[in-house]
N, C-alpha and C positions, 0 to 999 in steps of 0.2 A: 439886696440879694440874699436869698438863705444860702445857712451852708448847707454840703450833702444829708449830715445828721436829719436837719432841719425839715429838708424836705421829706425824707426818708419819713420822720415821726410825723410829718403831718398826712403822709400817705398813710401809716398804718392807723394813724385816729380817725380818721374819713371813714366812719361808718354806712353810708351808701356807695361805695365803689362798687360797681356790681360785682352778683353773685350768681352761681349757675343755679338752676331750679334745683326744689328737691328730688325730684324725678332722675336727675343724671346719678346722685349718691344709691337711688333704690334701683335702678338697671344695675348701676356696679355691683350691689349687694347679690342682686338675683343672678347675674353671670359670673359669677365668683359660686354657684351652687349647681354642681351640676346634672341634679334633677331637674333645673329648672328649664319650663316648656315654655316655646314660640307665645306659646298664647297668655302665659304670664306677662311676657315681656309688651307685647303687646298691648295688654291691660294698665301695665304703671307708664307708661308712653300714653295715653289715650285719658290719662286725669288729668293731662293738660291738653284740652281741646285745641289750642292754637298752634302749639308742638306739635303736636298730632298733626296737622294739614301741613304746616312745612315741612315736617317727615318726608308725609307722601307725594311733595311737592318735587322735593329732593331724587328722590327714589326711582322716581318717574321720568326723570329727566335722562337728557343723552349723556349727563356723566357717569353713569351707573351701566351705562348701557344696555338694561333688560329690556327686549324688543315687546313682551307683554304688558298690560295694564294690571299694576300692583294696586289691587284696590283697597285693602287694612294694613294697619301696621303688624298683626300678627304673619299675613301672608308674608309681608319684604319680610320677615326675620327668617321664616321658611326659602325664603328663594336667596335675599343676601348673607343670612348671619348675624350671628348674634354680634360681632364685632363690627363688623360695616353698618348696623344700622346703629349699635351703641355711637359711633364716633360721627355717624348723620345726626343724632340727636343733640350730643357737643357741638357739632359745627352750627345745629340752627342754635341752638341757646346762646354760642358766645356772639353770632350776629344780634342778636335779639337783646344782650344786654348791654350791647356796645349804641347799637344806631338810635334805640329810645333815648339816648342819654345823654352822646356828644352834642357842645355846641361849636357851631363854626366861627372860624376868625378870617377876615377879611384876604388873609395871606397864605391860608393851606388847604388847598386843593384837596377834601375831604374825597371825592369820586374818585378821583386819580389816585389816592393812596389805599384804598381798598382795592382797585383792580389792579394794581401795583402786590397787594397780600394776598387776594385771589390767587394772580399769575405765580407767584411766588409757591405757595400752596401745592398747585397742579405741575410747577416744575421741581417741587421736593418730589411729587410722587414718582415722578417718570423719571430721576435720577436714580432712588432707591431702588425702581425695577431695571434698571440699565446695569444695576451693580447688583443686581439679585439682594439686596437687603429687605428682610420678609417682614418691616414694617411702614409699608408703605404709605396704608392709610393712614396712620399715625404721623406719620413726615409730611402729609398734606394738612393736617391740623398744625402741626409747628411751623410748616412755611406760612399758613392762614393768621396764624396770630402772634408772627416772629416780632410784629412791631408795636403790638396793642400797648407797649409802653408811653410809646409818644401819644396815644389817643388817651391812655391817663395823663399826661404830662397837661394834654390843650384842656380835657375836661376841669381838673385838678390843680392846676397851677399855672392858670391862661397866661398872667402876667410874666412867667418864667419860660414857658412858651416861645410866647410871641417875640422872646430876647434870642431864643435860639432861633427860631425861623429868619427874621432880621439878619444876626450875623452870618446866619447859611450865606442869606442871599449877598449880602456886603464882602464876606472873605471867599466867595466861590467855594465852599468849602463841602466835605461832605457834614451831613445832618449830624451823624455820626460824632464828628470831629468837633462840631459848633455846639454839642452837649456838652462834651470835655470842656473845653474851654471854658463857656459861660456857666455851666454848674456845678463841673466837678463829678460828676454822675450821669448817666444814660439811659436810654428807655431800655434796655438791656436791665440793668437795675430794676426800674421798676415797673418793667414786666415780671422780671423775678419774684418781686412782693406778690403782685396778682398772683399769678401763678403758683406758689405758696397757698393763698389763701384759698384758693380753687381744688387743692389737693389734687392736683394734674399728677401724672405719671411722671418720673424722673426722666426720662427721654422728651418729652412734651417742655418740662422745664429749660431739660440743655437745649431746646433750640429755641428758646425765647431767651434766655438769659447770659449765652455763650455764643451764638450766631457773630459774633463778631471774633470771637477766640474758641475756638472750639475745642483748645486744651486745657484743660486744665487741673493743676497741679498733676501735671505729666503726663494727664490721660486724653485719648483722643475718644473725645463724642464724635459717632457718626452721625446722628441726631443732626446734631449741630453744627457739621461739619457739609451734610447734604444739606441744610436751611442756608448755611453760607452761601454755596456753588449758586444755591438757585437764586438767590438774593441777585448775584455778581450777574446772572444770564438773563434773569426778565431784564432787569436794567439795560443791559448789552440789546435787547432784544425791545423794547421802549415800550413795556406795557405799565403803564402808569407810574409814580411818584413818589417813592416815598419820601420826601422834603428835597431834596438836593437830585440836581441834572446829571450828575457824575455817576462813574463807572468805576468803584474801588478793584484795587490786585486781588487774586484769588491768592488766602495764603498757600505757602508752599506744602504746611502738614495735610491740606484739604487736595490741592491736587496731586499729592503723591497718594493719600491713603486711600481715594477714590478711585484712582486709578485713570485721571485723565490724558496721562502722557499717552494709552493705547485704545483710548474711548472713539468708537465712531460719533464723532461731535455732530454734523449735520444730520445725521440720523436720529441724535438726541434735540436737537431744536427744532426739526419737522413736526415730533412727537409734540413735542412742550409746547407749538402752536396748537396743532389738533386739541392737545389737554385744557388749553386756556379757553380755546373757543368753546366745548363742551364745559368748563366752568361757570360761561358768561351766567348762568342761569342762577348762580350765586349772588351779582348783582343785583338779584328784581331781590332779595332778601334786605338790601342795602338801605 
């Protein structure tokens, strides 16, 4: 068994971990200027034909909810924004570099644990609107890719893996817990690496890297403190898998700073169904 060090350094020499196009560094570039017009953005979106159709794939769908037919991507920049479609184009890229790539193991529920990050995803966003937090869509990309560490772990270190799945299932344990143990390290961890190497927004990071503590050294991530809650509700709520059948505590920094002691809760799980099912269109990406 490596130790943490170990594996840590062989994740950072793995030269093929995936990477996001260059396309996502040159939208940042161009929305970071702001002269820049719809139809630029639309232009470096559209050098990658295949982005380009899952764009408008996305866009089009009942999660966006525009009742007309966006037929370019310069139009969705004009009707969504330069931000809602910026973080459409991240969400198809980090599908798009994760699904060509994983291979499966006899013992992890690969389906079930994407609509497990899906649901996860679409119940960060309707948290964040529940508490007025103005980064919404951004909290459905950290619920979407809270766990992309275990999907480097199965990819990257199958044998180290398949030890944690194993003891999940042996000690009932959570996934979570069966990391610590047998590695000494988390997909929290190296999500973080990724994440790092992605040059992700530091909100994007705390909720990949901190979703299981979402303080730290004394600060509260809300980030990562909404990635928790929702983590704890799809689970509660049984929409897919992420390794383990269990249903962790929500910590206590997370529901006092959330504000769940005076939260209409069933009015937040009605919503977080409607959000999942308008999601599902995320799986034909899978």
């Amino acid at each position: 068994m490596k130790d943490p060090a170990a594996i840590r350094k062989t994740l950072e020499n793995v030269s093929n971990i995936p990477t996001l196009p260059i396309v996502i560094d040159k939208i940042t570039r161009l929305l970071n200027n702001p002269q820049t017009s719809a139809e630029e953005i639309g232009k470096a979106i559209t050098t990658d034909q295949a982005l380009a159709a899952k764009v408008l794939k996305l866009v089009n769908s009942a999660f966006y909810g525009f009742p007309g037919k966006i037929s370019t991507i310069t139009h969705a920049v004009v009707i969504l924004g330069f931000a809602t479609v910026k973080n459409v184009v991240l969400t198809a890229s980090i599908f798009d570099a994760f699904t060509k790539k994983v291979s499966l193991t006899s013992s992890f529920d690969l389906e079930k644990f994407w609509l497990h990050s899906i649901a996860c995803g679409a119940a960060s966003q309707c948290l964040s609107k529940h508490i007025g937090y103005g980064e919404k869509e951004e909290c459905f990309i950290a619920g979407l890719i809270h766990d992309v560490g275990k999907i480097i772990l199965c990819n990257y270190l199958p044998a180290e893996f398949e030890l944690v799945v194993q003891n999940t299932v042996q000690k009932g344990c959570l996934f979570y817990e069966s990391e610590k143990e047998v590695l000494h390290m988390t997909h929290e961890d190296l999500g973080g690496i990724v994440a790092e190497r992605w040059n992700l927004p530091k909100n994007l990071r705390d909720g990949v890297q901190f979703h299981h503590a979402p303080v730290q050294g004394g600060e509260f991530s809300t980030t990562a403190g909404i990635v928790h809650a929702a983590d704890i509700l799809v689970r509660a709520m049984d929409y897919g898998s992420g390794g383990d059948d269990l249903i962790p505590q929500m910590a206590d920094v997370v529901w006092n700073n959330l504000g769940f002691e005076t939260m209409n809760l069933p009015a937040l799980l009605e919503e977080i169904d409607d959000e999942v099912d308008k999601a599902a269109v995320f799986m034909q990406l899978v």
